[in-house]
Biopython code that builds the backbone (N, CA, C, O; Angstrom):
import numpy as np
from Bio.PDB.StructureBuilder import StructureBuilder

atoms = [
    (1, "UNK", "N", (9.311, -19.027, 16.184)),
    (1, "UNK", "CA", (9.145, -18.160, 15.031)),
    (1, "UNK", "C", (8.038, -17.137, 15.308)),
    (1, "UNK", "O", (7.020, -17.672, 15.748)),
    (2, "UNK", "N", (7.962, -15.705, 15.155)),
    (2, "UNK", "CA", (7.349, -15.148, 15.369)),
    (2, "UNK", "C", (6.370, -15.425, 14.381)),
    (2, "UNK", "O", (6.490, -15.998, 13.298)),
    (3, "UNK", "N", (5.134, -14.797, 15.071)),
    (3, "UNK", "CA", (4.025, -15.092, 13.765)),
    (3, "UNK", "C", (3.054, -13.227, 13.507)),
    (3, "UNK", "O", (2.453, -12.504, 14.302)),
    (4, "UNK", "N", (3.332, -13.120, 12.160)),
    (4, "UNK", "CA", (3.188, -11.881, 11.699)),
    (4, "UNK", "C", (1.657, -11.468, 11.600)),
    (4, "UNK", "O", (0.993, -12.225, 10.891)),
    (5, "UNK", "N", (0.962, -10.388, 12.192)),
    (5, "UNK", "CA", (-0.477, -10.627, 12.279)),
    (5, "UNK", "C", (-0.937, -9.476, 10.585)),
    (5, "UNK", "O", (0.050, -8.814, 10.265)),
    (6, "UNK", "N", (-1.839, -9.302, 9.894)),
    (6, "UNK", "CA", (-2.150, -9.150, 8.803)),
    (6, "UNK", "C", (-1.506, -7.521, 8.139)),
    (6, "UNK", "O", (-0.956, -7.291, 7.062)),
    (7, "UNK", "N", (-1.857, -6.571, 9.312)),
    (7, "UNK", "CA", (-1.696, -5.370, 9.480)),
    (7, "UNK", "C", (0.186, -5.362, 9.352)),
    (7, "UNK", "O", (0.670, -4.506, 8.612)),
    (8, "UNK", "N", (1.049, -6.240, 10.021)),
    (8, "UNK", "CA", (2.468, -6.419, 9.870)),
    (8, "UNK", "C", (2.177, -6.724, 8.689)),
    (8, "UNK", "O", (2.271, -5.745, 7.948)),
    (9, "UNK", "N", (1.874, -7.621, 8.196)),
    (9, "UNK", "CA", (2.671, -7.922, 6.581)),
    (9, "UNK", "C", (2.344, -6.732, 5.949)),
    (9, "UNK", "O", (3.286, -6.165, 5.395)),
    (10, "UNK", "N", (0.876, -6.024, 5.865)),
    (10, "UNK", "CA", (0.913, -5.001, 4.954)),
    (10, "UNK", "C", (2.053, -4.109, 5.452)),
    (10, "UNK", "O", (2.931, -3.758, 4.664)),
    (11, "UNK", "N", (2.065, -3.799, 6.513)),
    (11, "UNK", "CA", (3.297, -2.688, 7.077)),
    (11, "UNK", "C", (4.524, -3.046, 6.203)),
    (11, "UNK", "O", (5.156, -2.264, 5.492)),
    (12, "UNK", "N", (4.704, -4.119, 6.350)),
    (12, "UNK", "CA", (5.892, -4.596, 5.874)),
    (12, "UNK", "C", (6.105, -4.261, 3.923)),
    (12, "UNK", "O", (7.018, -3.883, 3.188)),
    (13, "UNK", "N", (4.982, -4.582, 3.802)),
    (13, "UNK", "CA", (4.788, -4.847, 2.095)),
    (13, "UNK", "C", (5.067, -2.955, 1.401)),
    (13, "UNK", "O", (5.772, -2.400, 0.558)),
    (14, "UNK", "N", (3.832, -2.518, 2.576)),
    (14, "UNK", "CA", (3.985, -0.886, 2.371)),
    (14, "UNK", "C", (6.157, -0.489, 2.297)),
    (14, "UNK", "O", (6.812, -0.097, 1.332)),
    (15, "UNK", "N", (6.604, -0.802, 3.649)),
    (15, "UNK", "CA", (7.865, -0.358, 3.925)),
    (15, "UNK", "C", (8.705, -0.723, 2.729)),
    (15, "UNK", "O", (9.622, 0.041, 2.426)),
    (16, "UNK", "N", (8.478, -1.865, 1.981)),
    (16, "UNK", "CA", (9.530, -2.430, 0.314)),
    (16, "UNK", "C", (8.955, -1.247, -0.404)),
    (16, "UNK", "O", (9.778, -0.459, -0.869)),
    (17, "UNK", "N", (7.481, -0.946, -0.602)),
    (17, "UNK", "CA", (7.758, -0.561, -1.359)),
    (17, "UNK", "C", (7.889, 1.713, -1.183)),
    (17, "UNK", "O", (7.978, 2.654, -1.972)),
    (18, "UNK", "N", (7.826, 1.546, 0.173)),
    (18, "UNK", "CA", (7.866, 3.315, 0.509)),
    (18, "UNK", "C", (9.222, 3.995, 0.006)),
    (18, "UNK", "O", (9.244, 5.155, -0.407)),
    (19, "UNK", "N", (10.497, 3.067, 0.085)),
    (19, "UNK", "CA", (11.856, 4.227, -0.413)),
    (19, "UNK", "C", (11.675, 4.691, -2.357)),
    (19, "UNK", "O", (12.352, 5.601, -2.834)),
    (20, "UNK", "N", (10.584, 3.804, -3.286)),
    (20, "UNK", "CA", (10.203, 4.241, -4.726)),
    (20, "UNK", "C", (9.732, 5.379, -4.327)),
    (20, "UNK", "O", (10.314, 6.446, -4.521)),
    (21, "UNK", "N", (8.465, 5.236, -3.639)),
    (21, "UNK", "CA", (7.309, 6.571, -3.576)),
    (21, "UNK", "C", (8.469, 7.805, -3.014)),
    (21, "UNK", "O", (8.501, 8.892, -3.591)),
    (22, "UNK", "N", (9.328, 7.527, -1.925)),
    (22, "UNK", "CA", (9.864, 8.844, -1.531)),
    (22, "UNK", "C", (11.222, 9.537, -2.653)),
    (22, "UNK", "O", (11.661, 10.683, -2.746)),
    (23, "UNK", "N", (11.619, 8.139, -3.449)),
    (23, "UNK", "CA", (12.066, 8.785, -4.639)),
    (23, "UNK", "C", (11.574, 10.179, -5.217)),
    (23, "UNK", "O", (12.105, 11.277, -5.386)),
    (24, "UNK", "N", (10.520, 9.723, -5.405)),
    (24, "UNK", "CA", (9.686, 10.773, -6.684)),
    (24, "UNK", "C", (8.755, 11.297, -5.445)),
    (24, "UNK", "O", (7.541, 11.102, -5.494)),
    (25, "UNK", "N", (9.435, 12.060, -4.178)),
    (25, "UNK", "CA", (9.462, 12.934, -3.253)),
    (25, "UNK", "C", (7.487, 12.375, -2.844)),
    (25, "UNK", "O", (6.659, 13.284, -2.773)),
    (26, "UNK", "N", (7.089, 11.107, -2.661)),
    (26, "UNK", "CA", (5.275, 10.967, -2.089)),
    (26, "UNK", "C", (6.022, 9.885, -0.956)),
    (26, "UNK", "O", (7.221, 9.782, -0.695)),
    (27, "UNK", "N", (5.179, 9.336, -0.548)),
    (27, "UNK", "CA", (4.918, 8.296, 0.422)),
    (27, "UNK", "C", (3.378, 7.799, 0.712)),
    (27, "UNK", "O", (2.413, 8.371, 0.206)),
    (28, "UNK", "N", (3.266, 6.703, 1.558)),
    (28, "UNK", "CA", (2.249, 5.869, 1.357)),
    (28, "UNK", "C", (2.159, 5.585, 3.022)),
    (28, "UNK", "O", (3.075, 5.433, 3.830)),
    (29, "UNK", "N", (0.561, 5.573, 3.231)),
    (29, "UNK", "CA", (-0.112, 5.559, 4.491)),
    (29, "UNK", "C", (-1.245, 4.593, 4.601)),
    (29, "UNK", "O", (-2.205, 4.450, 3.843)),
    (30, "UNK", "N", (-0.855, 3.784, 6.004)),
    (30, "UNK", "CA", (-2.195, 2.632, 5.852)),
    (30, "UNK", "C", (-3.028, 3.365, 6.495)),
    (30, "UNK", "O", (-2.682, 4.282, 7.239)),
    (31, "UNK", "N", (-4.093, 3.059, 6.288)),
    (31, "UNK", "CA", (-5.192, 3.479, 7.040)),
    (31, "UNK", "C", (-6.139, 2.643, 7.879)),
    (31, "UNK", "O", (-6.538, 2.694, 9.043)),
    (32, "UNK", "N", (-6.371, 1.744, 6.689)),
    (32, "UNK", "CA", (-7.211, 0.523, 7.355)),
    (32, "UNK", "C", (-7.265, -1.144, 6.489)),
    (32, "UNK", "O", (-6.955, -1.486, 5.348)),
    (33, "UNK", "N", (-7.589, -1.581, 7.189)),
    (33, "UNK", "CA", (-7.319, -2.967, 6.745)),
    (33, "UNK", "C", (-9.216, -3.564, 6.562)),
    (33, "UNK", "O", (-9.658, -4.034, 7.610)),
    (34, "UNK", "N", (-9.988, -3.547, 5.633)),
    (34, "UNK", "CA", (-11.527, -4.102, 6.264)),
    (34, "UNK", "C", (-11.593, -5.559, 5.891)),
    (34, "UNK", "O", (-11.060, -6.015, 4.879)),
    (35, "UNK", "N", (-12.297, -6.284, 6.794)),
    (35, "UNK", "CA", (-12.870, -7.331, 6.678)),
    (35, "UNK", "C", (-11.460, -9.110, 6.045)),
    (35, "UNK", "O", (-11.688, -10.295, 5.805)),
    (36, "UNK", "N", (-10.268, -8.315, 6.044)),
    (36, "UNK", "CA", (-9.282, -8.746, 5.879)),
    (36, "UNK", "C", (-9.140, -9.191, 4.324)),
    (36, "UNK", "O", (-8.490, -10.127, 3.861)),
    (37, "UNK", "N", (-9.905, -8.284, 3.697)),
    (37, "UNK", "CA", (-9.827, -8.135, 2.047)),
    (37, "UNK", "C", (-9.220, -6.780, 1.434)),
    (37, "UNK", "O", (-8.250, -6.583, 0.703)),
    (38, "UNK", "N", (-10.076, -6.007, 1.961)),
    (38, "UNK", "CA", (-9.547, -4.735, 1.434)),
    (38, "UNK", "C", (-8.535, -3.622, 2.393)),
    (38, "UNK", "O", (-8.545, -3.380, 3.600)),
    (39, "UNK", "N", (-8.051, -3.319, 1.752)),
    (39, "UNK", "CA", (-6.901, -2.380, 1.913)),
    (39, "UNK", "C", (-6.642, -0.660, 1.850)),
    (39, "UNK", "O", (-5.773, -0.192, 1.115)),
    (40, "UNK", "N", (-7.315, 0.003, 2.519)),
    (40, "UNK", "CA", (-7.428, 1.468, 2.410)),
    (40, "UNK", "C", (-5.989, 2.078, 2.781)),
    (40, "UNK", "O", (-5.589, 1.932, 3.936)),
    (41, "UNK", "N", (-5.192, 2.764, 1.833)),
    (41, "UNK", "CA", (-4.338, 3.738, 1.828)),
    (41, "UNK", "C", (-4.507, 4.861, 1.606)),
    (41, "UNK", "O", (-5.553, 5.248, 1.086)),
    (42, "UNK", "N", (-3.556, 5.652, 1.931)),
    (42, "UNK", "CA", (-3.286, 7.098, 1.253)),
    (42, "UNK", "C", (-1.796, 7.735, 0.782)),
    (42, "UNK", "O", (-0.700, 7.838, 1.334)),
    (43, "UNK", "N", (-2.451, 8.178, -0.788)),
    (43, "UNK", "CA", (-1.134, 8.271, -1.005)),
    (43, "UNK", "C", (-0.563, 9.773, -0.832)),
    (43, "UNK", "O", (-1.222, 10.772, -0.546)),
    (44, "UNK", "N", (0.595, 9.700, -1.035)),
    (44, "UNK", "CA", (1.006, 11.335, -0.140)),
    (44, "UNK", "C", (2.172, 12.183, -0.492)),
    (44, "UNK", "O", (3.189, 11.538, -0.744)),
    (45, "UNK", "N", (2.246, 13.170, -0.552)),
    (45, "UNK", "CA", (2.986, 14.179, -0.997)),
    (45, "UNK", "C", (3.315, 14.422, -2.641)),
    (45, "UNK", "O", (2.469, 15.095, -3.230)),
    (46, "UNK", "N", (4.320, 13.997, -3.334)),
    (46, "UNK", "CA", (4.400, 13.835, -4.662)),
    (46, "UNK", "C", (3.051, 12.891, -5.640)),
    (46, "UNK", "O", (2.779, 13.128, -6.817)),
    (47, "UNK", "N", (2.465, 11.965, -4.885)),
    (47, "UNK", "CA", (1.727, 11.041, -5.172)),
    (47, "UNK", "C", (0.416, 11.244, -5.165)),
    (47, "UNK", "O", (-0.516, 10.461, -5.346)),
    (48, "UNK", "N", (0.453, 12.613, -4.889)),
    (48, "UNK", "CA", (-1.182, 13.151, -4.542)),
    (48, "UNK", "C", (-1.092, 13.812, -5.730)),
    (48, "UNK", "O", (-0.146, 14.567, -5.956)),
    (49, "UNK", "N", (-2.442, 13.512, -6.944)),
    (49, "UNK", "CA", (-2.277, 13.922, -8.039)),
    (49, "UNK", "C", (-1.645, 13.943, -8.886)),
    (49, "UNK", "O", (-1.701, 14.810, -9.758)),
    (50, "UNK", "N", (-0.809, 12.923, -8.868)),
    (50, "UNK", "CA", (0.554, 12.415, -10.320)),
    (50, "UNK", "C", (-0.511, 11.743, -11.069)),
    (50, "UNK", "O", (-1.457, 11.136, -10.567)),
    (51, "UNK", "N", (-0.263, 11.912, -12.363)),
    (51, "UNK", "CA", (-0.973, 10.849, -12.986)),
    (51, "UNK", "C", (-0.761, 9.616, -13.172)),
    (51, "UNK", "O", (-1.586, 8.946, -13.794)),
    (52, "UNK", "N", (0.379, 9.070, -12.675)),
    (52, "UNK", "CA", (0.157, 7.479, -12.496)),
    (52, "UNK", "C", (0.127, 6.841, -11.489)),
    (52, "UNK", "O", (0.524, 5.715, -11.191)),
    (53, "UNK", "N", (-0.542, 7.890, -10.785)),
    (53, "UNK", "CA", (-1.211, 7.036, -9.050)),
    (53, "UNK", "C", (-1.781, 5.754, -8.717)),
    (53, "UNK", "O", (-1.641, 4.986, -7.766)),
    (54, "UNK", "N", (-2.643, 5.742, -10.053)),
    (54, "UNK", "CA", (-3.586, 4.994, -9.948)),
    (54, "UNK", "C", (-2.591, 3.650, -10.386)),
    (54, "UNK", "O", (-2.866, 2.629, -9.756)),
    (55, "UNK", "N", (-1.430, 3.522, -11.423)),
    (55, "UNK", "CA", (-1.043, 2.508, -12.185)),
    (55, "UNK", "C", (0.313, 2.452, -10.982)),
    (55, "UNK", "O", (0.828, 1.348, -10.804)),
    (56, "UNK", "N", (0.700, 3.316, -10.413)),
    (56, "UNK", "CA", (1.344, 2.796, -9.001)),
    (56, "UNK", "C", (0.498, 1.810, -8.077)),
    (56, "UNK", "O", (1.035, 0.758, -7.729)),
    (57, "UNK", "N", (-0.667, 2.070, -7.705)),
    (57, "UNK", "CA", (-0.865, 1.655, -6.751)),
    (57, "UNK", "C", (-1.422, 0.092, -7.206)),
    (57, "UNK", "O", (-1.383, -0.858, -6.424)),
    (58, "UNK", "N", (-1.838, 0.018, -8.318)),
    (58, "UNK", "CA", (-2.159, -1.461, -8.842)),
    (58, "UNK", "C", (-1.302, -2.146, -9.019)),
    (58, "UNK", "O", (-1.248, -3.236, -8.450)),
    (59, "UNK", "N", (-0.448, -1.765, -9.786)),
    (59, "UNK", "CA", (0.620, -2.853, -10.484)),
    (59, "UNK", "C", (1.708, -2.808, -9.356)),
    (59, "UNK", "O", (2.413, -3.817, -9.375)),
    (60, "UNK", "N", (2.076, -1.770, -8.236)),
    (60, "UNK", "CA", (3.349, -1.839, -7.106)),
    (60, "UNK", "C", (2.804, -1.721, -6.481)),
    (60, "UNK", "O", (2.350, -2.865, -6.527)),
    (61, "UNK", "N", (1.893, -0.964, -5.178)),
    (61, "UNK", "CA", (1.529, -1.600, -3.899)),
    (61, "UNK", "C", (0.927, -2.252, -3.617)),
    (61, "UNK", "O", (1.074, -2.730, -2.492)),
    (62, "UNK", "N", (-0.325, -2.766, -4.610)),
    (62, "UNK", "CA", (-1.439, -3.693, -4.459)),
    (62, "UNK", "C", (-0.571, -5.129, -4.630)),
    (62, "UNK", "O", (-0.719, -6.145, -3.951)),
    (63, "UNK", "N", (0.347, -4.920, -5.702)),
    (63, "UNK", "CA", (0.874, -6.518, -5.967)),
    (63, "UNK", "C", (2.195, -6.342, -4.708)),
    (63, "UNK", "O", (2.359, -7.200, -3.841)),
    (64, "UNK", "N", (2.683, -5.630, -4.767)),
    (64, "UNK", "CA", (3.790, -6.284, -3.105)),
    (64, "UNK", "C", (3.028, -6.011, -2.124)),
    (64, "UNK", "O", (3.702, -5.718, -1.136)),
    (65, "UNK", "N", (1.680, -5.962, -1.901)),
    (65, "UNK", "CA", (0.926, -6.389, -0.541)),
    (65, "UNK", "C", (0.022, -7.689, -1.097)),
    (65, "UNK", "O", (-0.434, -8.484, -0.276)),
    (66, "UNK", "N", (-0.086, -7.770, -1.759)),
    (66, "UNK", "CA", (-0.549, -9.610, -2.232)),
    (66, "UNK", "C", (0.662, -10.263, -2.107)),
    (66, "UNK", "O", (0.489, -11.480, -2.038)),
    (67, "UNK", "N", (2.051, -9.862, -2.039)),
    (67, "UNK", "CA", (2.575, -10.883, -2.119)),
    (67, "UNK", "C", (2.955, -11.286, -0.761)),
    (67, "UNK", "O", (3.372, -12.425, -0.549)),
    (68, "UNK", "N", (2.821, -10.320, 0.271)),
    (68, "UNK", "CA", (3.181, -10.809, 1.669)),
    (68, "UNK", "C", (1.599, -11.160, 2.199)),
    (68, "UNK", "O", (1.526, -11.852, 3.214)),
    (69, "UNK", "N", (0.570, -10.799, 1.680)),
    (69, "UNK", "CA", (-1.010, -10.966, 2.317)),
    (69, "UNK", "C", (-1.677, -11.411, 0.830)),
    (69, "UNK", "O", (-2.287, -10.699, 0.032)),
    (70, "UNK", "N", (-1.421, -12.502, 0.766)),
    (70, "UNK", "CA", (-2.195, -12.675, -0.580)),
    (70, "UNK", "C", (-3.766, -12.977, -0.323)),
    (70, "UNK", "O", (-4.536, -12.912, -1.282)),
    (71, "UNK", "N", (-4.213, -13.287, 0.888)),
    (71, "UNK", "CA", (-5.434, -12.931, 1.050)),
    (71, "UNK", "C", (-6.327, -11.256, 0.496)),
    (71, "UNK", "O", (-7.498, -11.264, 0.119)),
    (72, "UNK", "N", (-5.617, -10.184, 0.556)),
    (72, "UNK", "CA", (-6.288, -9.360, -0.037)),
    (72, "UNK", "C", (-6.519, -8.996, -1.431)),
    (72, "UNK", "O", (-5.721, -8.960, -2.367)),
    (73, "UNK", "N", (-7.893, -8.708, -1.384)),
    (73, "UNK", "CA", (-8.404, -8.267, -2.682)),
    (73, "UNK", "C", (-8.076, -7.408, -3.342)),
    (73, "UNK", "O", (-7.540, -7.418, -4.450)),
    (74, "UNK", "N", (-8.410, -6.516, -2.630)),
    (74, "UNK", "CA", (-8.147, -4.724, -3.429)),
    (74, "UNK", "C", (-7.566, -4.114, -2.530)),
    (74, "UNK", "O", (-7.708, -4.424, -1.347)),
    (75, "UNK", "N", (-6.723, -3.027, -2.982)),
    (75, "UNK", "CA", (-5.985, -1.818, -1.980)),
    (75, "UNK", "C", (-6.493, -0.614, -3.030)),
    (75, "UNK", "O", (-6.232, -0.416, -4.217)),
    (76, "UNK", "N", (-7.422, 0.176, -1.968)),
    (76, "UNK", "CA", (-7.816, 1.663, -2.582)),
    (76, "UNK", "C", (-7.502, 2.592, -1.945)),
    (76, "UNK", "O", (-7.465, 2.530, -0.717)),
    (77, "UNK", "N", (-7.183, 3.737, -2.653)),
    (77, "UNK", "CA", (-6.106, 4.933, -2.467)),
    (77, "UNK", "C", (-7.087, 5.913, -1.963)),
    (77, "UNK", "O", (-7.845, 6.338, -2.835)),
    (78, "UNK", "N", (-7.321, 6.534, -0.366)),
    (78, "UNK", "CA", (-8.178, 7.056, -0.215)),
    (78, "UNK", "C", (-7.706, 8.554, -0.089)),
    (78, "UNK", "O", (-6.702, 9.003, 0.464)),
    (79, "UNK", "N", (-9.027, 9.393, -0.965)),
    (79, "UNK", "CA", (-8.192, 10.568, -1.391)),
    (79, "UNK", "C", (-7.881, 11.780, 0.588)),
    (79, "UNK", "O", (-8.430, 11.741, 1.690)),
    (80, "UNK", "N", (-7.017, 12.422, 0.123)),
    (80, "UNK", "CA", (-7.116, 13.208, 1.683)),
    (80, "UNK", "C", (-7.945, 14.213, 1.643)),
    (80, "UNK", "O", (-8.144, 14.889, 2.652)),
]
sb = StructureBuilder()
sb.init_structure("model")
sb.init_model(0)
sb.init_chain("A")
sb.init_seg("    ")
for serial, (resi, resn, name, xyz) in enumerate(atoms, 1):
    if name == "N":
        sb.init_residue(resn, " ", resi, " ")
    sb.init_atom(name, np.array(xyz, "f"), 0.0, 1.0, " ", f" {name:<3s}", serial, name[0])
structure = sb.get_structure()
């Protein structure tokens, strides 16, 4: 069985949820992973400056990257 290292699951968690964001024409970028708690993204194109960036990224990418890395704490949206 392969074994998935932390950065894959977020990849993974990001990829469920990237075909919503490119719906509503944004997408979503890892950046960094720190201390294997927190979660630095960026969000992108349509998603830069929508006003429910912020309630995207809590309630849909933060929770489908807890659910494949439930070790992390927070995922923050780092501006470009």
């Amino acid at each position: 069985m392969e074994i998935l290292t932390l950065h894959d699951k977020i990849e993974a968690a990001l990829e469920e949820i990237r075909p919503f964001l490119q719906n509503d024409g944004g997408d979503i970028k890892l950046l960094s992973v720190e201390n294997d708690k927190i979660v630095k993204v960026q969000l992108q194109g349509a998603c830069v400056g929508c006003s429910v960036n912020q309630m995207t990224l809590k309630s849909g990418v933060e929770m489908t990257i807890k659910k494949h890395a439930p070790q992390i704490e927070q995922v923050i949206n780092v501006e470009g």
